[in-house]
C-alpha positions as CSV (number, residue, x, y, z in Angstrom):
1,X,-6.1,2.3,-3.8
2,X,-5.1,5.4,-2.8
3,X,-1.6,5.4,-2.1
4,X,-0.1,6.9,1.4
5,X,1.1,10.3,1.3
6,X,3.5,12.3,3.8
7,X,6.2,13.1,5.0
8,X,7.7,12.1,8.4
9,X,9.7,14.1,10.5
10,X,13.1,11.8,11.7
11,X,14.5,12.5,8.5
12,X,13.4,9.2,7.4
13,X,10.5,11.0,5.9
14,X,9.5,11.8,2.1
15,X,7.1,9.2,1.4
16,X,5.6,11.1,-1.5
17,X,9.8,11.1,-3.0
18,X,8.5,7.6,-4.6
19,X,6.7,8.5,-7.8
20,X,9.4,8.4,-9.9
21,X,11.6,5.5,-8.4
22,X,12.0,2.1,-9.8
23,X,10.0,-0.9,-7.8
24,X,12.1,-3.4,-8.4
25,X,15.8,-2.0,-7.9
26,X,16.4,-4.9,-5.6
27,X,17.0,-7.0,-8.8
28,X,19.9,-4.6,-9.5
29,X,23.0,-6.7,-9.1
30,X,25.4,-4.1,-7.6
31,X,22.5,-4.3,-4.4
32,X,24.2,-6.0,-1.4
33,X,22.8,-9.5,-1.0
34,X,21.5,-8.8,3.0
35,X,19.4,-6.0,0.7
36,X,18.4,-7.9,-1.7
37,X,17.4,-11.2,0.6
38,X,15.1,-8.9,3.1
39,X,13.2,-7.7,-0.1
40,X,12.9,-11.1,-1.4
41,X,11.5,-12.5,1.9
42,X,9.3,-9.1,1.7
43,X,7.7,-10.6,-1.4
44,X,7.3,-14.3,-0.5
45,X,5.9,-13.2,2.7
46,X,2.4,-14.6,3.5
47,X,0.1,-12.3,4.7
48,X,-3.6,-12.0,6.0
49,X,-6.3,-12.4,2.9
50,X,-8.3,-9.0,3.6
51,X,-5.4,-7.4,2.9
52,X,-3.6,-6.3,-0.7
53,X,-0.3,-5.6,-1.3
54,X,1.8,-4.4,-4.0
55,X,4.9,-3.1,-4.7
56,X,5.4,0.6,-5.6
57,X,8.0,2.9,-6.4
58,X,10.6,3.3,-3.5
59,X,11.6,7.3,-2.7
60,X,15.0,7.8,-4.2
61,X,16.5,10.2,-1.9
62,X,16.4,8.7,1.7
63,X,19.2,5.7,0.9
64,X,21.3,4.1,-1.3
65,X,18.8,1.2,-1.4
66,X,15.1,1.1,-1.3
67,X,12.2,-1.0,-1.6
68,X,8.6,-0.1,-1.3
69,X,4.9,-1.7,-0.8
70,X,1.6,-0.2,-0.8
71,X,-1.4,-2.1,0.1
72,X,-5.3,-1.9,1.4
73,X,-7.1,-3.7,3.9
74,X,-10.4,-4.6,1.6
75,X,-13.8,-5.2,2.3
76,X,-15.6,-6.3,-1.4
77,X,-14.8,-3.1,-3.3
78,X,-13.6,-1.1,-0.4
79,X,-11.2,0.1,1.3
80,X,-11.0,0.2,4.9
81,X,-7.4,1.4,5.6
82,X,-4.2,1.8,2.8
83,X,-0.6,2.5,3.8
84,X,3.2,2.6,2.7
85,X,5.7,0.6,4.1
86,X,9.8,1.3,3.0
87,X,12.7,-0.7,3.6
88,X,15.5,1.0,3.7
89,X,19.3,0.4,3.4
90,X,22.7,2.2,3.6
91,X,25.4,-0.5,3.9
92,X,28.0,1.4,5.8
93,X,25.4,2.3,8.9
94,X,23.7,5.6,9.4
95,X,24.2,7.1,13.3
96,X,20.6,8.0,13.4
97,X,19.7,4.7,13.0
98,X,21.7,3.0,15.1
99,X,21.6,0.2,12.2
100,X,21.7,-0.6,8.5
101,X,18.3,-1.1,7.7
102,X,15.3,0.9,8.4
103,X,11.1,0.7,8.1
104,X,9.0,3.5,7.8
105,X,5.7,3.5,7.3
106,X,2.1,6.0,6.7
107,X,-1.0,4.0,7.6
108,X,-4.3,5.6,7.7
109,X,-8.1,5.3,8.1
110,X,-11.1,7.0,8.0
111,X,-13.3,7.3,11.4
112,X,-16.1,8.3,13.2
113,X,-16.0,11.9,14.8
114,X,-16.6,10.5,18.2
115,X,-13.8,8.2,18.1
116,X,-11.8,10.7,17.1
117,X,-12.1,12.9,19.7
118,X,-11.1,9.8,21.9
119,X,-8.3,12.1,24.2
120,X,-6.6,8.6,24.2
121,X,-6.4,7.9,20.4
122,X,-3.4,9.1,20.2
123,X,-1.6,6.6,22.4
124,X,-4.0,3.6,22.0
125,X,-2.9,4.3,17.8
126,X,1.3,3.9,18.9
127,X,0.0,1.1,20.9
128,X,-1.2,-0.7,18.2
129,X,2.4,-0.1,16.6
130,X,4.5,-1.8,19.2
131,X,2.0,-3.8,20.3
132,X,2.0,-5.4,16.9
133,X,5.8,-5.6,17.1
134,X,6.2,-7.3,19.8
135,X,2.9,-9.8,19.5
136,X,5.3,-11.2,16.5
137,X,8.6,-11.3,19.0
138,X,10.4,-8.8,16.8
139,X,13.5,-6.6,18.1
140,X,13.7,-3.2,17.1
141,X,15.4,0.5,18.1
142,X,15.1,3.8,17.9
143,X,11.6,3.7,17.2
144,X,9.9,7.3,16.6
145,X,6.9,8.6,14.8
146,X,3.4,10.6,15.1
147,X,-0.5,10.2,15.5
148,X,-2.5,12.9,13.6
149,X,-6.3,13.3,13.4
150,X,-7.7,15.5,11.4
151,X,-11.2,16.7,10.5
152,X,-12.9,17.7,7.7
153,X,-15.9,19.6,7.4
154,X,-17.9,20.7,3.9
155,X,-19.5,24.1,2.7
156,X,-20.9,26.2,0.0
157,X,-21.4,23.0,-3.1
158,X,-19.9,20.6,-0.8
159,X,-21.9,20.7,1.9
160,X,-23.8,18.2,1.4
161,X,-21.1,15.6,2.5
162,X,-20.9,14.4,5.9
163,X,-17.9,15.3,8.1
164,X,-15.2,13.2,8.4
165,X,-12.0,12.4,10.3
166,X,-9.4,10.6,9.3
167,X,-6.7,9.1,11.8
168,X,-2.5,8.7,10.2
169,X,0.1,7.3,12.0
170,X,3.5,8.0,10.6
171,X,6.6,6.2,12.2
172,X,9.7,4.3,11.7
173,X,12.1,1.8,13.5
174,X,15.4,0.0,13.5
175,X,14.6,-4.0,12.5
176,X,17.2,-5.6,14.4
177,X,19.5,-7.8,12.3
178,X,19.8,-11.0,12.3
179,X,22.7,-13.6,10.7
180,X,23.8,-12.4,7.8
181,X,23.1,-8.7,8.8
182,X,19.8,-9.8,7.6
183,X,16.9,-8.3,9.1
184,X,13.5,-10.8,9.5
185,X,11.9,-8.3,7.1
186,X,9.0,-11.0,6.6
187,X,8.0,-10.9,10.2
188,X,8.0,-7.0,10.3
189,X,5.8,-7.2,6.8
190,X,3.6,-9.0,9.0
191,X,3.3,-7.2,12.0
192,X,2.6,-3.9,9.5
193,X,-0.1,-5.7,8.0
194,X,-1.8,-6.2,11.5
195,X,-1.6,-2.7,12.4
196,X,-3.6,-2.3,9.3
197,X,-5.6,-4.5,9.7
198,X,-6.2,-3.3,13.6
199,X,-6.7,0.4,12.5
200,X,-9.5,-1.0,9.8
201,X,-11.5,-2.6,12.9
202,X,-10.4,-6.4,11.8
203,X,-10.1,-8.8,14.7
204,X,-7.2,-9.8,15.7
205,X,-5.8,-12.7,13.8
206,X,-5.0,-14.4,16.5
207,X,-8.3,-14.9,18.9
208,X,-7.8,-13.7,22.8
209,X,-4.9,-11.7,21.9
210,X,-3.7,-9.9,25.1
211,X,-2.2,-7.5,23.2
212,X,-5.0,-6.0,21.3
213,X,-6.5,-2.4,22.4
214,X,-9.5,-2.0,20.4
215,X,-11.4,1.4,19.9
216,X,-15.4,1.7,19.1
217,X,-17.6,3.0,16.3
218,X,-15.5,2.3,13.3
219,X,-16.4,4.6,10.4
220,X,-18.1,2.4,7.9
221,X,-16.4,1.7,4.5
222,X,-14.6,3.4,2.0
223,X,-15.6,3.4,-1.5
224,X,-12.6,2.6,-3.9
């Protein structure tokens, strides 16, 4: 897949910091063990099967500790949506966080120009983000992020491709901790991988879900 890139603006950003970090530091024994028990319960987390994830160098610069996944909501050989989701960790607190621990996260997909132009995309796409949140019962803080569509049109040798618009939404939060100072980092996995899976134009996982807002005319798949 294609893996997320970006850069946010909180000064959580730097997602594209991660190609030379080491996915695995968590097994580093000098990592404190609330670190290195939310990144195990990141990997033993059970997730949705349209949806691949894999862990991938974590941005070196943004904390003392970091752990990263990529993954792809897939349809056969396609890719529908792809992301980045860190978990970060500074063991003495940071003031902007208002915690220890903090996700951020690129998502993006590929749409149709008319649902693009939706003057509501933007705040249906943040809906999806808290919405997803708080279908799972999670607590969080100091959330903040952005919607961006962009669109692409072809010319001269390229102009034989079709438009195309693409929709990102970059953001972070707070997880709030739980015993240990231990965030429920699989429940936040989780609630990631249904924003995916909500901005590839999957049904909800769960049927009749009130807190679903779904958009029309998904752009048809991505080849891989």
């Amino acid at each position: 897949m294609a893996a997320a890139q970006g850069r946010l603006s909180d000064g959580a950003g730097g997602m594209d910091e991660a190609k030379g970090g080491e996915a695995d530091r968590h097994t580093d024994p000098s990592a404190p063990p609330a670190f290195r028990a939310a990144v195990e319960a990141l990997r033993s987390a059970r997730l949705r099967p349209q949806i691949e994830v894999d862990p991938t160098p974590a941005p070196k610069r943004l904390a003392p500790f970091a752990y990263a996944v990529e993954a792809a909501v897939v349809d056969g050989d396609q890719d529908l949506a792809d992301g980045r989701l860190i978990l970060l960790h500074e063991p003495d607190g940071h003031d902007a966080w208002h915690g220890t621990f903090r996700l951020v996260t690129l998502v993006r997909a590929e749409l149709e120009a008319e649902m693009a132009a939706d003057p509501l995309l933007p705040e249906v796409c943040w809906s999806w983000l808290t919405g997803a949140l708080q279908a799972r019962g999670l607590s969080y803080g100091e959330p903040s992020g952005t919607v961006t569509r962009a669109s692409s049109h072809h010319f001269g040798g390229l102009s034989v491709r079709p438009p195309a618009s693409q929709i990102e939404i970059r953001a972070s939060w707070t997880p709030r901790e739980g015993l240990g100072g231990v965030p429920d980092a699989a429940a936040h996995l989780a609630a990631w991988c249904d924003l995916l899976a909500q901005v590839a134009g999957l049904p909800p996982a769960a049927p009749g879900d009130a807190s679903v807002v779904t958009l029309p005319q998904r752009r048809g798949p991505q080849s891989r």
